[in-house]
PAZA-370537 format. One record per residue (C-alpha): x, y, z. Coordinates in Angstrom, 2 decimals. Each point is the difference from the previous one (the first is absolute). Example, Ala and Ser with C-alpha at 12.3 -4.5 7.8 and 13.67 -1.06 7.14 Angstrom:
BEGIN
12.30,-4.50,7.80
1.37,3.44,-0.66
// end
This chain:
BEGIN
78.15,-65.26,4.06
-3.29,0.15,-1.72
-2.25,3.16,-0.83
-3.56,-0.50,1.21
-1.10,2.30,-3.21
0.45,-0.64,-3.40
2.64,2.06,-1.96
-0.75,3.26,-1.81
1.61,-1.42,-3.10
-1.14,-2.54,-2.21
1.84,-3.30,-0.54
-0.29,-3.22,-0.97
-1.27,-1.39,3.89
-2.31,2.83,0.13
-1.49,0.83,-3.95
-2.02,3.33,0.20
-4.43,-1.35,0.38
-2.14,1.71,-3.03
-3.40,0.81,1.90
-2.99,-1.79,-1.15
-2.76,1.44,-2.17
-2.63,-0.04,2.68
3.02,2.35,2.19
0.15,2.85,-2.95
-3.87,0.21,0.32
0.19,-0.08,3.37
2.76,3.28,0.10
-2.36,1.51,-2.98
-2.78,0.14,1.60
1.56,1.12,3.23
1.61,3.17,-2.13
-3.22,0.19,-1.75
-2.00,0.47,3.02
3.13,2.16,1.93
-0.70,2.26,-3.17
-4.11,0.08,0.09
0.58,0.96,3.65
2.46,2.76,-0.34
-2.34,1.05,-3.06
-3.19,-0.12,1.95
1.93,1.79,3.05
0.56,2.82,-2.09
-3.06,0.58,-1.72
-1.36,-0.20,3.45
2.44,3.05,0.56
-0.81,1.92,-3.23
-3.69,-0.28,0.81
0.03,1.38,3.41
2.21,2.42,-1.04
-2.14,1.22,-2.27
-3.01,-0.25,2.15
1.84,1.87,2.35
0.69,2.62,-2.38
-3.67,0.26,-1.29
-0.69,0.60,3.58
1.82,3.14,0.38
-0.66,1.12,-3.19
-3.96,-0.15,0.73
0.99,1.00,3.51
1.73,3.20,-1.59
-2.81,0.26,-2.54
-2.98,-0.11,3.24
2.19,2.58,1.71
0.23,2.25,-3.01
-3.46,-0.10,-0.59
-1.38,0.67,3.58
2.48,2.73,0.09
-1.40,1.69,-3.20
-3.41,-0.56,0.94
1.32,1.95,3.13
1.03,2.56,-1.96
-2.64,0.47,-2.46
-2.29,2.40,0.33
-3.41,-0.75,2.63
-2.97,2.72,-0.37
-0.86,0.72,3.60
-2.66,-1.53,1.02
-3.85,2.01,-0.59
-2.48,0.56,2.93
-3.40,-2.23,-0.85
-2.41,3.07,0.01
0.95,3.49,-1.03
-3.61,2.28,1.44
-1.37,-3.00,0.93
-0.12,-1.72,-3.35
2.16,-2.63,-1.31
3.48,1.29,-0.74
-0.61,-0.71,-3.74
-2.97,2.03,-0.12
-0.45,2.71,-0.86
-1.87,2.86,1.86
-2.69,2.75,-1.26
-0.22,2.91,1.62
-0.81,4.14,-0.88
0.62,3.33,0.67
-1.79,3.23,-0.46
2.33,2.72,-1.52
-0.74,3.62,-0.25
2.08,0.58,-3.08
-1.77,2.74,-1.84
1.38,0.62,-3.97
1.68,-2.91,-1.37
2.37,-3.05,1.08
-0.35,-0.88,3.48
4.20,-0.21,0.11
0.81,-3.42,-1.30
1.34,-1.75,-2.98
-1.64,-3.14,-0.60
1.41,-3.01,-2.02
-2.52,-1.33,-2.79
1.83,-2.53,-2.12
-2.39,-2.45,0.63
-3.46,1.08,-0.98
-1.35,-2.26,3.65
2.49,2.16,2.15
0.46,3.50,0.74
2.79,0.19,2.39
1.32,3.08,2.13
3.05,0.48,-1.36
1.31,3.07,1.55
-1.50,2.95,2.54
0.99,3.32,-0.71
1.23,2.51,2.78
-2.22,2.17,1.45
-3.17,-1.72,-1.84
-3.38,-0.15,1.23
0.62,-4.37,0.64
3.61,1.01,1.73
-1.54,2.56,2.47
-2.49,-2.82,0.50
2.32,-2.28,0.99
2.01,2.51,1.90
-3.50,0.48,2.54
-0.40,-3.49,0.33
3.48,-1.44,0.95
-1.39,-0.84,3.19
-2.94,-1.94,-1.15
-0.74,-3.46,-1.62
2.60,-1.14,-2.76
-2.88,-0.06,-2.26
-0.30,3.66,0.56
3.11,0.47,-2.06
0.61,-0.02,-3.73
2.72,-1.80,-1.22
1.71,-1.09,-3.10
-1.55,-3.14,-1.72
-2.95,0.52,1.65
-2.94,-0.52,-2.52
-2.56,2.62,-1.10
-3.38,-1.57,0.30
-2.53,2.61,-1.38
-0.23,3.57,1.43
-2.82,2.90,-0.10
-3.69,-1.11,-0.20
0.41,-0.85,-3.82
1.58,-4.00,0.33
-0.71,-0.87,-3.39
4.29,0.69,-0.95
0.76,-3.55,0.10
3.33,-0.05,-1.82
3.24,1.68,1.67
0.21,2.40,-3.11
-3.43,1.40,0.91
0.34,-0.17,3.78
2.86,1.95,-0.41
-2.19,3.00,-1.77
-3.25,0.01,2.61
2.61,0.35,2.91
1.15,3.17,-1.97
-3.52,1.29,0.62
-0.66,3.16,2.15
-1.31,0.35,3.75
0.05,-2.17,3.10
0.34,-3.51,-0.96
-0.34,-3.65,1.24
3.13,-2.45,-1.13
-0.48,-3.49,0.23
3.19,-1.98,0.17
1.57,-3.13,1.18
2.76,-1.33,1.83
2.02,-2.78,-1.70
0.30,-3.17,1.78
3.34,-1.87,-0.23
1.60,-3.11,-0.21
3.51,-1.81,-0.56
-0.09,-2.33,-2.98
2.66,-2.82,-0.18
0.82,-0.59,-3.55
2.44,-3.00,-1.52
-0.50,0.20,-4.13
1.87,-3.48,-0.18
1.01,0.54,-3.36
-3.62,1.72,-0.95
-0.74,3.18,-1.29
-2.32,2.57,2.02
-2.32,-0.12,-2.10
-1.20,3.58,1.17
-0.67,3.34,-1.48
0.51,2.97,1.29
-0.58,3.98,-0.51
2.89,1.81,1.22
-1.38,3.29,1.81
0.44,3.10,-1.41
-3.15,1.35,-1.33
-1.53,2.74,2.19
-3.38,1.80,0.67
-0.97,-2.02,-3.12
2.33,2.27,-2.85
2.81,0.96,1.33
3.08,-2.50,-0.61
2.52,0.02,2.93
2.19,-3.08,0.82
0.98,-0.68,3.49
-2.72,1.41,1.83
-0.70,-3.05,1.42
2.44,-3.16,0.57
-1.40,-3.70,-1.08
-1.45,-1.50,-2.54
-4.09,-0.37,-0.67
-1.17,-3.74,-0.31
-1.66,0.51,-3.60
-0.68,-3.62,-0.91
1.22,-3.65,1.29
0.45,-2.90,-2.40
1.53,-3.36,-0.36
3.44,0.10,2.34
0.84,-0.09,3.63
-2.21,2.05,1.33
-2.64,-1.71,-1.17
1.70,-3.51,0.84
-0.30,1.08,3.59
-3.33,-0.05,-0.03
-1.71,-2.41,2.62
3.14,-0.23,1.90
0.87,3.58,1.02
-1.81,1.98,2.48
-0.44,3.03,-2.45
0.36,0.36,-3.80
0.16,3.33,-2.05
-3.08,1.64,-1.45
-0.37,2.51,-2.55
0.24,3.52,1.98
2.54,-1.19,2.62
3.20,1.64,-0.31
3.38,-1.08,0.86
1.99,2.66,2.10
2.87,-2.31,1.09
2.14,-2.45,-0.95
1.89,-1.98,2.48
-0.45,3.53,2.16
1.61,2.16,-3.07
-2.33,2.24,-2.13
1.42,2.04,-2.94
-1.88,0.96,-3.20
-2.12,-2.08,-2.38
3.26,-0.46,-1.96
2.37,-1.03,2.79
-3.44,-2.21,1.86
-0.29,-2.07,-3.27
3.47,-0.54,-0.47
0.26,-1.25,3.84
-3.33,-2.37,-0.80
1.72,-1.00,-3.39
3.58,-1.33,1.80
-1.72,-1.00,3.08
-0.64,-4.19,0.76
-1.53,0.37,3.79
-0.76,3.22,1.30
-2.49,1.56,2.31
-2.75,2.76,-1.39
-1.55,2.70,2.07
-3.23,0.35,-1.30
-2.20,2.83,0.59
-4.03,-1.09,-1.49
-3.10,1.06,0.06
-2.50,-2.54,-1.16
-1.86,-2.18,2.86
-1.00,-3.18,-0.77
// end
């Protein structure tokens, strides 16, 4: 009986075949390819893998952010006209006070030689009984803190805070000119820059006397090279000498603690109260 297949073992009838050269290359380049395959299979793998994982990682990172720019503080939003004027206006307006002998009743802030700001209105005071009768009339019937002293009595020739502040100490029934800050939010991002502002901190009052936190903010002195200046031509507003900062990022504090917060700040909102029209 015969086998149809050769036999497993090699003999004499059946010697074992060597493979030609042409069959090596052949099974090499068979492997070879096999191998670029699986190779190019898994670098196909590795890069969407990592794809996928750059995905969710800027996935994570988009979510982050929008959640912190949730989170971050928003001023709310300003009213275009405050008395009919543009909300960043500000406002003149006066009062007549019958105030007899000396000081009308309020403190006023004169750091700044251009500003003479109510600081403070003292109980009882000719100015508080005025604002007392005239609750019920036009907001610019009241006098408030940082409101600006304009000139008072017939005599306008004080000019400087320090000297406003002594013709309002004169006697008899006088007329006070003041105005209204106007107000707006300024969006700030240094980007690495410097300020490059000045500032007075408040604390000087009826031009002598020397008494820190009477007023919160800081006094725009001077603006130089730095991001405020940077913003220029892009933002709606920009600081100017006399404006003063009262808040940053809706916290106040004193000079000391404000220029601290401006100093560790990147992007931050600034409630600015100013008094210069353009």
């Amino acid at each position: 009986m015969f086998s149809c297949c050769a036999p497993d073992i090699e003999t004499d009838e059946y010697p074992k075949v060597s493979a030609s050269d042409e069959d090596v290359v052949v099974v090499a380049k068979a492997a070879a390819a096999a191998e670029a395959k699986a190779a190019a299979t898994a670098e196909a793998e590795a890069a969407a893998k990592a794809e996928a994982v750059a995905a969710a990682e800027a996935a994570a990172a988009a979510e982050a952010a929008a959640a912190a720019e949730a989170a971050r503080y928003k001023p709310p939003e300003l009213p275009e006209t405050h008395f009919n004027y543009p909300m960043a206006k500000s406002v003149p307006f006066k009062i007549m006070v019958n105030k007899g002998k000396g000081n009308p009743g309020i403190d006023v802030e004169t750091s700044c030689d251009d500003l003479c700001l109510v600081c403070s209105i003292k109980d009882n005071s000719p100015i508080f009984q005025h604002n007392e009768e005239n609750q019920a009339g036009s907001e610019l019937s009241i006098i408030r803190a940082y409101d600006q002293v304009k000139g008072c009595g017939a005599d306008r020739s004080a000019k400087t805070a320090s000297a406003i502040a002594s013709a309002i100490n004169a006697k008899g029934p006088m007329n006070i000119s003041f105005q209204r800050p106007g107000q707006v939010n300024v969006h700030v991002k240094k980007t690495g820059e410097e300020l490059g502002v000045v500032f007075l901190k408040p604390g000087k009052i009826n031009g002598f006397q020397d008494k820190p936190g009477c007023l919160d903010g800081l006094i725009v002195s001077s603006i130089g090279p730095g991001a405020i200046q940077s913003m220029k031509g892009s933002a709606p507003y920009i600081l100017k000498p006399t404006d003063v900062i009262v808040e940053i990022d809706g916290k106040t504090g004193s000079a000391e603690d404000m220029l601290k917060m401006l100093e560790e700040a990147e992007d931050f909102y600034l409630k600015v109260y100013t008094y210069v029209w353009d």
